[in-house]
N, C-alpha and C positions, 0 to 999 in steps of 0.2 A: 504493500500500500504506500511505503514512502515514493516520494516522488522523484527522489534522492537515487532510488535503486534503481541501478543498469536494464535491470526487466520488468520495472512497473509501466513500460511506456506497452507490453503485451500483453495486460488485461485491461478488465472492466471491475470496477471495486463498488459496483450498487449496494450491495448490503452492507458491504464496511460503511459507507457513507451515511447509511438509513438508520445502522444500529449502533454502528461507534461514533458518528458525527464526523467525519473524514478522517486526515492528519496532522497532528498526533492525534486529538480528538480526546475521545475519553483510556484509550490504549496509548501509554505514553513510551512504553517499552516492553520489548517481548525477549526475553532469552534465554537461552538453550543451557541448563545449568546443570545437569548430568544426560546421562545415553537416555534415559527414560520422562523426565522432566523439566519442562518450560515455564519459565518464572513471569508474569505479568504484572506490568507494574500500570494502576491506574490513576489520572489524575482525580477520583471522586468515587465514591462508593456507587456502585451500580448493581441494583439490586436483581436485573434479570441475566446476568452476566455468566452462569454457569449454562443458564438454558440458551442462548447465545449462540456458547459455544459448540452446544450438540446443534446446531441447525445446520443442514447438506454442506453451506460454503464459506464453514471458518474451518474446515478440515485443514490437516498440514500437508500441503502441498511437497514431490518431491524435489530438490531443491535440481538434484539429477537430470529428472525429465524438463522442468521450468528450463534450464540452460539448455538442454540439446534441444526443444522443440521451438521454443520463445513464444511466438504468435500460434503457433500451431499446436501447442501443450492442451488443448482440450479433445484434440482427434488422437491421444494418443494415454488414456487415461492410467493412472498406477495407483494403487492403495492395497490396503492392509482386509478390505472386504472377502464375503466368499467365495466371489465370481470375479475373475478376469476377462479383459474382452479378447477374445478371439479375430472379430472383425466386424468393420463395420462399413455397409454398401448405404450412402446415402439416399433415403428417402425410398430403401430396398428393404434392409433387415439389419440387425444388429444381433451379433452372435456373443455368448460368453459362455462358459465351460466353468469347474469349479476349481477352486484358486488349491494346487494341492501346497501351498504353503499356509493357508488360511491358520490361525492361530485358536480360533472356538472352533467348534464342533463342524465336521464336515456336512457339507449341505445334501439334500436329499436328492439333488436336481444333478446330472455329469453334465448337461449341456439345456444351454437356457436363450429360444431365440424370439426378438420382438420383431414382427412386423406393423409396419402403420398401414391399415387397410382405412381409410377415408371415410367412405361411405358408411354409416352403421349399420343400416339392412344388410349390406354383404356381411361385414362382421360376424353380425348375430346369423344369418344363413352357411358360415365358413362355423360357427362354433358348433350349431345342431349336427352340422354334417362329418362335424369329428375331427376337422382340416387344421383349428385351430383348438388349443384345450381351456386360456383363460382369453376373457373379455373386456376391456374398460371402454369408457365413452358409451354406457349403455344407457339409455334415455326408458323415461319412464313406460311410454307404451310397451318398449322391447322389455321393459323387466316383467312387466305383467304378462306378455307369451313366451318369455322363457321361462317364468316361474312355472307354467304350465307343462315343462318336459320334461319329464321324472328322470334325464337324466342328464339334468343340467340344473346347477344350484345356484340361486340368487342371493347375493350378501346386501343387505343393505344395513347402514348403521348412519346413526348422525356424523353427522359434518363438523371439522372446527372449521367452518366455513361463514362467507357471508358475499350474497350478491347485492349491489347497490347500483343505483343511478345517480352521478357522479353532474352538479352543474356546477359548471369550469366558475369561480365566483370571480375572478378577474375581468371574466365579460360582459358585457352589455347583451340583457337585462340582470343578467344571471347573480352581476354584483349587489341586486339589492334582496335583500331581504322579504320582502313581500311577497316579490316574484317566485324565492324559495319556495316559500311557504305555501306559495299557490296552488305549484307545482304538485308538492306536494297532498295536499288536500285533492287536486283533480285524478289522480292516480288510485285505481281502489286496486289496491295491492293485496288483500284477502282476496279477492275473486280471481287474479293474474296467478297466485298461488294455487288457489283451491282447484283450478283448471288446467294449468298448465306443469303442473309438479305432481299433480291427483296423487296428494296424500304424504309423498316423501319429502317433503318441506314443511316448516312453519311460516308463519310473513313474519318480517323484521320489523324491530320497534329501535333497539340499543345498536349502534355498530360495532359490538362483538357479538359470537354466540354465547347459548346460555351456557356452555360449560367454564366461561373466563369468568376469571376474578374482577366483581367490579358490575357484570350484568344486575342490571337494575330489572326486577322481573312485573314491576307496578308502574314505569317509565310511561307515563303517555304520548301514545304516539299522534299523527296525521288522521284522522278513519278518514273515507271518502266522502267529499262535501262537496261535490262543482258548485252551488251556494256561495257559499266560502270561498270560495279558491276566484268564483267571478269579480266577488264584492274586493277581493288582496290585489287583485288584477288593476280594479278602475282606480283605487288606491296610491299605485304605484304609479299609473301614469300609463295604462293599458286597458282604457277598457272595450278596444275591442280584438285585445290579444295582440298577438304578432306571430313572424314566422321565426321559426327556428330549423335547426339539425341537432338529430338525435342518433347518436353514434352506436354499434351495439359488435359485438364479437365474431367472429367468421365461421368459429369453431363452437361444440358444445365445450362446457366444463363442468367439474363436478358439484361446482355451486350455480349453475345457470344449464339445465341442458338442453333446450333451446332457444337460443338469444334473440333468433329472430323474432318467434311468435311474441314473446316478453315483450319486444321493440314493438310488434305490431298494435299489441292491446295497449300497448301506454300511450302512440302514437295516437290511435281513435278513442282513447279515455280525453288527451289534451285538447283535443280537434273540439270536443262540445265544451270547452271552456276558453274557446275561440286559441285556443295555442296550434298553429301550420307548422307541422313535423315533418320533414325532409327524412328519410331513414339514411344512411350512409353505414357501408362496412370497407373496411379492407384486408389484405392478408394479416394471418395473425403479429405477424414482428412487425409491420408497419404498422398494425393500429397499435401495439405498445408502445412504438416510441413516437408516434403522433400524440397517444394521450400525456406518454412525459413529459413532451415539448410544449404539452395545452393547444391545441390546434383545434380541440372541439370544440361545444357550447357544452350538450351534454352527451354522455357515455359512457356505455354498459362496462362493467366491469366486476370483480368480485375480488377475495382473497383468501388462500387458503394458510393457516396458519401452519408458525413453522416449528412454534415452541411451547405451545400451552399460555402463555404469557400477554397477559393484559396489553403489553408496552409495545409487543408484535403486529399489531392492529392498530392502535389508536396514536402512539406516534408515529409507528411507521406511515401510515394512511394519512392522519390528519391534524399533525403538527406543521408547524410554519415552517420545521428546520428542513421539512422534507417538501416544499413546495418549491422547491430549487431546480428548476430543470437541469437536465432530466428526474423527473417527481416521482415518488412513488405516490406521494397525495396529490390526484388529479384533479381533484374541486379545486386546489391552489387556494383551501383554505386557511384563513390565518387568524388566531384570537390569541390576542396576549395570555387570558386570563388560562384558558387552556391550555396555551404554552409552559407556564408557570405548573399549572397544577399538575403534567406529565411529569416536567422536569423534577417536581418534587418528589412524585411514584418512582420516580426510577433508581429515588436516594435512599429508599425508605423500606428497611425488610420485614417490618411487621405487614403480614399479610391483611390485616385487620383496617389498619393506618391506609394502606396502599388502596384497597377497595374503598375508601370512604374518602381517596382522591378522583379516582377514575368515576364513581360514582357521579361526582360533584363537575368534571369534567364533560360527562355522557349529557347531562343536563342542556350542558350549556349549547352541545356539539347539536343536541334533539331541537332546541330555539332556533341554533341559527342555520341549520337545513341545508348546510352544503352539500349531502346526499340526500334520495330516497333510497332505503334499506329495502331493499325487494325480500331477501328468504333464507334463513337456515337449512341448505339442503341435504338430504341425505347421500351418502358417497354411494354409489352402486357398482358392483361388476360382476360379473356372471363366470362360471365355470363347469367342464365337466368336472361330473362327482366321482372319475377316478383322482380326481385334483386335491391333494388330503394335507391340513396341518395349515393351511393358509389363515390369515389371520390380517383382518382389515387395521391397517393405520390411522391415526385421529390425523395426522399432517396428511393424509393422503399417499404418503409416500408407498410403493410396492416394495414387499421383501420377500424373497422368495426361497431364504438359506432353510426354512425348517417346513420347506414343502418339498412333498412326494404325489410321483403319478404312477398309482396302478396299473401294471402293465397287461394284466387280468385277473380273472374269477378267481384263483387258488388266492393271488397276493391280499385279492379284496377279503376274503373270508378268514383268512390269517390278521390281516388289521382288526378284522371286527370280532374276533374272538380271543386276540392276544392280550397281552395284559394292562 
């Protein structure tokens, strides 16, 4: 991360930026103080600093591969996991085999290959037919006819997830406050849930889920009012609307899994409180760093958490520190007073203390409406049920070292009578 280093000019340090504040930032010094232990020295108590650490991209890099690949050190990955990569055909397959130096328990899997199949119907017709054995990116319809094939099993579990609509507060109208609020009120976000998630969702009220520290479960939210949302309109200096663009995802995700139709009902929710919604998508890496850059008005988006942790969400998301282009908070909203109250969560290790900041925080973040909170969705993916020992992640992340595939009937009847 220092800028200092010969090879800092061959990555990209977003999360170092988001979670340590760049450099030095709140990491003032890192070193290497015997074979097994790295010393850190921080300028301030930071209270989510262990959970941090376990997130995919503060891993230690080999210092090895960093010098022989430079720019190229991500096509060419090394660690200490169970799986090495064998090969990798882009936008073909990715191969990995199991790492026979692994240090825990050998994996159950010798060879483990991902394909990105596009389309979801082919997916889910590639899984029934046996071609493929697990699935993700499975939308809610496909879970309710895969659940129905005795010999494919559906996982679903909540999400530390949350999908929102994101209005850029930098822009006109989006910077006033009424218009917020309008927005909000003209959106009936129970019914876009109740229809479009049929059942593996809740609607958002807090912008964490309920399992972080800090969710306020009595928060009140927006309910749908076009009433309200007319009367915020003429208020503000619109009363017969205007037009806009409303940005939305290309791809499903496991907190949105169809972005468009989402787009569609918000779009004909805003139209009868006179708001003209333009939809606009583009590929997935251009609309990420379209939304970092703020190039929208508003736009879909979501976040899956990485660490359990309060501070993962709400300053990542919607702190001022993080409304720096390139942002991860894409409303580019900014309150003092929330600033303050993050910064003081992140000093503070009673768990008690810390929720009765983020609490007081959520409040203010629910007033001033730089999102609408769409839905806490549930994670889904489908498998066959020779597919055994799998076990869903709350980050979402796949792991696959303590799963085994039956190769048949003797193995299956052995699993299910052993001990």
């Amino acid at each position: 991360m220092n800028p200092k280093n010969p090879y800092h000019r061959y990555g990209k340090f977003i999360y170092w930026q988001t979670m340590w504040g760049g450099f030095p930032g709140k990491i003032q010094k890192v070193q290497a103080v015997g074979k097994y232990t790295v010393k850190f020295t921080l300028s301030q108590p930071v209270a989510p600093f262990l959970k941090n650490l376990a997130m995919f991209c503060f891993a230690i890099s080999s210092p090895t591969a960093v010098k022989k690949w430079k720019e190229n050190y991500f096509k060419h990955p090394v660690g200490t996991g169970p799986f090495e990569l064998v090969l990798w055909q882009r936008n073909e397959r990715i191969v990995l085999k199991d790492n026979p130096y692994y240090w825990g328990e050998k994996p159950g899997i010798k060879e483990l290959i991902f394909v990105p199949i596009k389309d979801s119907t082919t997916r889910m017709l590639e899984l029934e037919r046996g071609d493929i054995d697990f699935m993700t990116g499975v939308n809610v319809e496909e879970a309710r006819l895969l659940d129905q094939n005795h010999n494919i099993h559906v996982d679903a579990k909540p999400g530390m997830n949350i999908a929102y609509l994101a209005m850029n507060c930098q822009k006109q109208p989006f910077n006033h406050l009424w218009v917020r609020q309008a927005v909000r009120y003209a959106i009936n976000i129970k019914k876009i849930v109740k229809h479009l998630y049929q059942g593996l969702a809740i609607p958002a009220v807090n912008p964490i889920p309920p399992m972080i520290l800090g969710y306020n479960p009595n928060l009140r939210g927006f309910s749908y009012n076009p009433k309200k949302a007319k009367i915020l309109l003429t208020k503000a200096g619109f009363p017969h609307g205007f037009s806009t663009t409303l940005w939305y995802p290309p791809i499903s995700r496991q907190y949105i899994p169809d972005p468009k139709a989402v787009a569609e009902a918000m779009q004909a929710n805003l139209k009868k409180v006179g708001i003209r919604v333009k939809l606009v998508t583009y590929d997935w890496g251009s609309y990420l760093y379209k939304t970092e850059m703020g190039e929208h008005s508003m736009a879909i988006l979501g976040w899956i958490g990485d660490n359990g942790d309060p501070d993962d969400f709400l300053y990542a998301l919607l702190d001022k520190n993080n409304a720096v282009k390139p942002a991860q908070n894409i409303a580019f909203y900014t309150n003092e007073t929330v600033h303050r109250l993050l910064l003081k969560a992140q000093q503070i290790f009673n768990p008690q203390k810390r929720k009765t900041l983020y609490e007081k925080a959520i409040r203010i973040i629910n007033r001033d409406s730089p999102w609408v909170p769409i839905a806490y969705a549930d994670q889904i993916v489908a498998y066959n049920k020779d597919v055994k020992g799998f076990k869903l992640n709350p980050t979402g992340m796949l792991r696959f070292q303590n799963v085994k595939l039956l190769q048949n009937q003797a193995e299956a009847a052995s699993d299910s009578t052993g001990p």
